[in-house]
C-alpha positions as CSV (number, residue, x, y, z in Angstrom):
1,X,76.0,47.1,42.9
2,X,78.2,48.2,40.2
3,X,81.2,49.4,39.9
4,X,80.3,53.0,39.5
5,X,78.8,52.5,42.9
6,X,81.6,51.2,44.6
7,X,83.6,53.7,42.8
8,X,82.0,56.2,44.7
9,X,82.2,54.8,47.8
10,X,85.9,55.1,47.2
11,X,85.0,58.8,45.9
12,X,83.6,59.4,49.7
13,X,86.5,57.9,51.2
14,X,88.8,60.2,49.5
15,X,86.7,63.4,50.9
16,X,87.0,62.0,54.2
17,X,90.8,61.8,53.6
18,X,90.9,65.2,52.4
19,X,88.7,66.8,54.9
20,X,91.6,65.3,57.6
21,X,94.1,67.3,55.8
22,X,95.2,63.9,53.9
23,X,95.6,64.1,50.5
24,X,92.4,62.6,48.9
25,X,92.7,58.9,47.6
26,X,89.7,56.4,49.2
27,X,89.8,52.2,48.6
28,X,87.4,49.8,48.8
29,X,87.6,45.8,48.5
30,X,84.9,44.0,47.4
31,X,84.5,39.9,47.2
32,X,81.5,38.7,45.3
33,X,79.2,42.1,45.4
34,X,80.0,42.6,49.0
35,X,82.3,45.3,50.6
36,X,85.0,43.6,52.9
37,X,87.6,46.5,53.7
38,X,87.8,50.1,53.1
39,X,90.3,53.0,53.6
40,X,91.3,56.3,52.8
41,X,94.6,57.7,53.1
42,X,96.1,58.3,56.7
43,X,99.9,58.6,56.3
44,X,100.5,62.0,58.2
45,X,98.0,61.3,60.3
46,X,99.4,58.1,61.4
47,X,102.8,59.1,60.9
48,X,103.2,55.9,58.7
49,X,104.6,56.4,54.9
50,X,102.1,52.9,54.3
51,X,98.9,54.1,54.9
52,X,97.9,54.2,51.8
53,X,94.5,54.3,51.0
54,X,95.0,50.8,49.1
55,X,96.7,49.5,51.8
56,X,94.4,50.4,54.5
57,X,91.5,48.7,52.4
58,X,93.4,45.3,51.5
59,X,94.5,45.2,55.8
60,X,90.7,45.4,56.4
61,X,89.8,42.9,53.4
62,X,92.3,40.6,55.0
63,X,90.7,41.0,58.7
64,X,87.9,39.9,57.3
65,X,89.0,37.3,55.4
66,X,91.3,36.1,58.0
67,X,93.9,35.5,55.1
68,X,96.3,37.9,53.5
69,X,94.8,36.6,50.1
70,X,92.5,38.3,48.3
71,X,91.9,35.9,45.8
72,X,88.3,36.8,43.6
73,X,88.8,40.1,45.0
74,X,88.3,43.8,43.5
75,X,90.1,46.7,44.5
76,X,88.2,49.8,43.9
77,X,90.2,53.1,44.3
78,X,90.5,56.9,43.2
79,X,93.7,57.1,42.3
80,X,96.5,54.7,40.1
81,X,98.3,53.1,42.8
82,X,101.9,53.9,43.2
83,X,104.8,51.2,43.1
84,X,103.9,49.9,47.1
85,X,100.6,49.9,46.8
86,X,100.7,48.1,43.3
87,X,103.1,45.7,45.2
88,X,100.9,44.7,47.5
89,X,98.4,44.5,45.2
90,X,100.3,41.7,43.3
91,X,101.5,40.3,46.8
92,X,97.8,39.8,47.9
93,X,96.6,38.2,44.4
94,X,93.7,40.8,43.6
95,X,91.8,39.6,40.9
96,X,90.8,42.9,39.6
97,X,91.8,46.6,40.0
98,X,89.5,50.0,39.1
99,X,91.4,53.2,39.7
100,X,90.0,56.6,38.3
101,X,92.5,59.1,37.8
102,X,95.5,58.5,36.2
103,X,99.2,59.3,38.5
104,X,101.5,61.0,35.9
105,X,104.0,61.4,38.2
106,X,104.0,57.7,40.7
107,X,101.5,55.9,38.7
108,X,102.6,52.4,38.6
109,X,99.4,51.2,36.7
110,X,100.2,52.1,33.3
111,X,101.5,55.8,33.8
112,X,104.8,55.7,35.0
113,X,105.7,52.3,34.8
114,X,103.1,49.4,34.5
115,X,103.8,46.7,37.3
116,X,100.7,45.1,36.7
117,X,101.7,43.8,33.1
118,X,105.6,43.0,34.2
119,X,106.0,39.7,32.9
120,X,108.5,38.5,35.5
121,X,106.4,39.1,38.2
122,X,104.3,36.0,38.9
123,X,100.8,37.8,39.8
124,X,99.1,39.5,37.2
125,X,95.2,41.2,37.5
126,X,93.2,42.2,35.2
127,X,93.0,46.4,35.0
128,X,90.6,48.8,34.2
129,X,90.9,52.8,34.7
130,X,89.3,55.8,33.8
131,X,86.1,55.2,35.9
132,X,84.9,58.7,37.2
133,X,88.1,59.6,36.1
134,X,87.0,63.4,36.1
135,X,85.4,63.2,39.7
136,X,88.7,61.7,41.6
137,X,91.1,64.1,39.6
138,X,89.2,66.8,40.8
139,X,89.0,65.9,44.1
140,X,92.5,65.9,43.8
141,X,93.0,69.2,41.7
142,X,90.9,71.4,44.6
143,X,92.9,69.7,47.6
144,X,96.8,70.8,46.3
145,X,94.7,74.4,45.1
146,X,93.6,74.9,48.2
147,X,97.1,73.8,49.7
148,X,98.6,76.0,47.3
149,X,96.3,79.3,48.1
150,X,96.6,78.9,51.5
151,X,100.3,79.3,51.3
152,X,100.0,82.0,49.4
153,X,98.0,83.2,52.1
154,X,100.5,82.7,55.0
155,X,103.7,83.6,53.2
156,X,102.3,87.2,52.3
């Protein structure tokens, strides 16, 4: 597989997420061509501010693993992580993160701030974004339309 195709496993993750009422980000992990751990977000569904889509993936990859390292490691997901999620990134020693779209506004990838090239931080991966780039922003770009028209809808 490639990463366009793990990429869109991610992608499907995401609608599952968004079809929950969560707002649509999907992960995978994947260790030498093989996928260890997915997730897609679940915070209001879990009531748990850390159920990141990212995070849910690397607990699963680390299940599997039985380590909290993910060392060789890719993390495949929709959305630039934010400042947690990029965190644990570092924290689990990803080799390599994929996002697609780009987080203007908690991006901690390159957008915002870029944790993954901090040189006091002793973990660094390698980075690569813009992969389907299109397809995960509008993913994103129908969910918080449809949250906004149906609103609209209620408040009139």
């Amino acid at each position: 597989m490639q990463d366009e195709d793990f990429m869109r496993m991610a992608i499907a993750l995401a609608q599952e997420a968004a079809s929950l009422g969560e707002v649509p980000v999907g992960a995978v992990v994947v260790k030498d061509g093989v996928v260890i751990g997915k997730g897609r977000n679940a915070p209001i569904r879990l009531s748990d501010p850390t159920a990141h889509a990212e995070i849910q993936a690397m607990r699963e990859a680390a299940q599997h693993l039985g380590n909290y390292r993910l060392v060789g490691c890719t993390l495949y997901v929709t959305l630039e992580p934010c400042a947690m999620c990029s965190g644990a990134i570092q924290h689990a020693r990803i080799a390599r993160l994929v996002y697609g779209a780009r987080d203007p506004k908690t991006g901690c990838c390159g957008s915002v701030v870029d944790l993954m090239t901090e040189q006091k931080l002793n973990h660094h991966c390698e980075v690569s974004y813009g992969l389907l780039a299109a397809e995960c922003g509008e993913l994103l770009s129908q969910f918080f339309r449809s949250k906004r028209t149906s609103k609209s809808l209620t408040s009139g």
